[in-house]
C-alpha positions in Angstrom: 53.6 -108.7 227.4 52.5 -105.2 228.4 49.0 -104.4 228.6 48.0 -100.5 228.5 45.3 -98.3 228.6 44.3 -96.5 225.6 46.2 -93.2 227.9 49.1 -95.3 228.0 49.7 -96.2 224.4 49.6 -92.1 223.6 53.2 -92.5 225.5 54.2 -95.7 223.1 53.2 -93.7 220.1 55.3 -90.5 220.7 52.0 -88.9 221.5 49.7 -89.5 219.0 46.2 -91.1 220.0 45.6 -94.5 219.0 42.8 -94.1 217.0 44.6 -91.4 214.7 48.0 -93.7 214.2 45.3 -96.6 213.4 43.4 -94.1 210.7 46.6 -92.6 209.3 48.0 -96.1 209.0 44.8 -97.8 207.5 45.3 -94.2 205.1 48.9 -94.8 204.2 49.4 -98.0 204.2 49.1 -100.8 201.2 45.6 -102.9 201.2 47.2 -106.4 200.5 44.7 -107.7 197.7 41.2 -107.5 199.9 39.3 -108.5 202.5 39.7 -112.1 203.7 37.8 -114.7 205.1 38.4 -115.5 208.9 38.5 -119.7 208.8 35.8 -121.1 211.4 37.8 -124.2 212.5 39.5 -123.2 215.9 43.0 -125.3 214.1 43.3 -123.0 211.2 42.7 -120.1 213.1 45.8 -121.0 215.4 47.8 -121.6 212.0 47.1 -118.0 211.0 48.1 -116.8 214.3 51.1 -118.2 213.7 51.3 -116.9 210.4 50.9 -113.8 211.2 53.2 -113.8 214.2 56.4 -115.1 211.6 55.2 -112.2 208.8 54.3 -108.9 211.3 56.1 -109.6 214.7 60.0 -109.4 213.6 61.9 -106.6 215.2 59.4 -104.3 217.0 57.1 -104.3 219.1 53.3 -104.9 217.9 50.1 -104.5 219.7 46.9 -106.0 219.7 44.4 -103.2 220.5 40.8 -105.4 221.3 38.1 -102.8 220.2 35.0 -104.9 220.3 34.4 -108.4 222.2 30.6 -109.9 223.8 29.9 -110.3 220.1 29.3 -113.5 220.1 30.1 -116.7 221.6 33.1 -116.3 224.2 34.3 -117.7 227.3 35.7 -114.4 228.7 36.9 -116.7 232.1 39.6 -118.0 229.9 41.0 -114.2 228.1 40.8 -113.1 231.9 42.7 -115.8 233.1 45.3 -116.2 231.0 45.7 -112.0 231.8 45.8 -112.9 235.1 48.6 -115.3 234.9 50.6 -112.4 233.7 49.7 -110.2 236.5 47.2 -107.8 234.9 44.2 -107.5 237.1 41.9 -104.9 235.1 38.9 -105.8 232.8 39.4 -105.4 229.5 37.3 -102.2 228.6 39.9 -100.2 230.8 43.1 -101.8 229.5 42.8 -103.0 225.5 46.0 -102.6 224.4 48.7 -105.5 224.3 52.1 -105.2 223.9 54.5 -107.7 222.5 58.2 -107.2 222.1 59.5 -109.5 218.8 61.0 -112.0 222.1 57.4 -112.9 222.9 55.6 -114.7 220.1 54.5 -117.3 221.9 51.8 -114.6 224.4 51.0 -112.8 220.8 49.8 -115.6 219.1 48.0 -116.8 222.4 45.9 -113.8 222.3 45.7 -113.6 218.7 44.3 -117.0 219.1 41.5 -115.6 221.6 40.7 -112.8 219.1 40.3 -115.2 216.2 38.5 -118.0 218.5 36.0 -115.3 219.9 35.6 -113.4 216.8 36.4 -110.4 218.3 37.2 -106.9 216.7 40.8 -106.1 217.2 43.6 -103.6 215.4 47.1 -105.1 215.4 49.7 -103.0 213.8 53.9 -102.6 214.8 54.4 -99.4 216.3 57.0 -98.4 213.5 53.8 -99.0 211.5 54.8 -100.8 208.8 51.8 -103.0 208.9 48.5 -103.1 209.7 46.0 -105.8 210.5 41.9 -105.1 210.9 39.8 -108.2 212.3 36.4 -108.1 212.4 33.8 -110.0 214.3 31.7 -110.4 210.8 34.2 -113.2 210.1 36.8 -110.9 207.8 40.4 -109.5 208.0 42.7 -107.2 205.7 46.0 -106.6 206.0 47.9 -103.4 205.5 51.5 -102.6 204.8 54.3 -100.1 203.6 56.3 -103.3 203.3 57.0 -104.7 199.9 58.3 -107.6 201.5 55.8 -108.6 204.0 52.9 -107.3 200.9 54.3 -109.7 198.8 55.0 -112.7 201.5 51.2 -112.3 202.7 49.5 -112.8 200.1 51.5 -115.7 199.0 50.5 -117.9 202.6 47.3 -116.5 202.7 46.9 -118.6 199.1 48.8 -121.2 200.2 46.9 -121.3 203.5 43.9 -121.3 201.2 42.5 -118.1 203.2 39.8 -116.8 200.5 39.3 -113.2 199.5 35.7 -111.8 200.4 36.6 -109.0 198.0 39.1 -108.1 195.3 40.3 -104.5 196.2 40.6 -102.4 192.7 43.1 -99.9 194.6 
């Protein structure tokens, strides 16, 4: 695991900022069926970690960019910490970006698990961007992607995960 500045992740994405890859992804890319609700129970929320690690994380790297955290109730001792045991000494407002290469599922879906545990904002997209993922702390997620496969493939474990839509999208 890499963690970057936002500077730094301008170099990872061929220049671009990453706030304009993020809005021309979220602008290109396929809204999979709606906004979904974020599970409250800490065991289904490490499931969908999971999940998500097996649908998005295959053969490229993919980030988790944290954009909003002290939202609600956290334990920011234990992100810190587990940063630390990777070396990274900075706070998290000066270094938000983490990267994953596809050999390190198991440090994704630990700070996926953080994100979903501390409902925190977060963007976590591949940087070929074929898929996009929006959590917010108001309890939701959708899921974006150019990828028939992975369109089709969420949705079906979302339902079987019995993950329910918030809202139908009509697009």
């Amino acid at each position: 695991m890499r963690i970057l500045t936002k500077e730094d992740a301008r170099e990872l994405l061929t220049g671009e900022t990453l706030d304009t890859f993020i809005a021309q992804l979220s602008g290109q890319l396929q809204l999979v069926k709606g906004a979904y609700s974020i599970p409250l129970e800490s065991g289904r929320q490490t499931a969908l970690s999971k999940l998500f690690a097996y649908l998005l994380h295959k053969d490229s790297d993919v980030c988790i960019y944290i954009t909003g955290w002290s939202i609600a109730t956290e334990h920011l001792d234990l992100f810190y910490g587990y940063r630390r045991s990777v070396g990274e000494k900075r706070l998290l407002i000066e270094a938000p970006i983490h990267v994953f290469e596809p050999t390190e599922k198991d440090a994704f879906i630990s700070v996926l698990c953080m994100v979903f545990y501390f409902f925190w904002d977060a963007w976590i997209f591949d940087v070929h961007g074929k898929s996009l993922l929006s959590i917010s702390h108001d309890g939701w997620l959708e899921i974006r992607t150019g990828d028939k496969q992975i369109f089709e493939d969420v949705a079906i474990e979302l339902e079987n995960y019995k993950i329910p839509l918030l809202g139908v999208s009509s697009v």
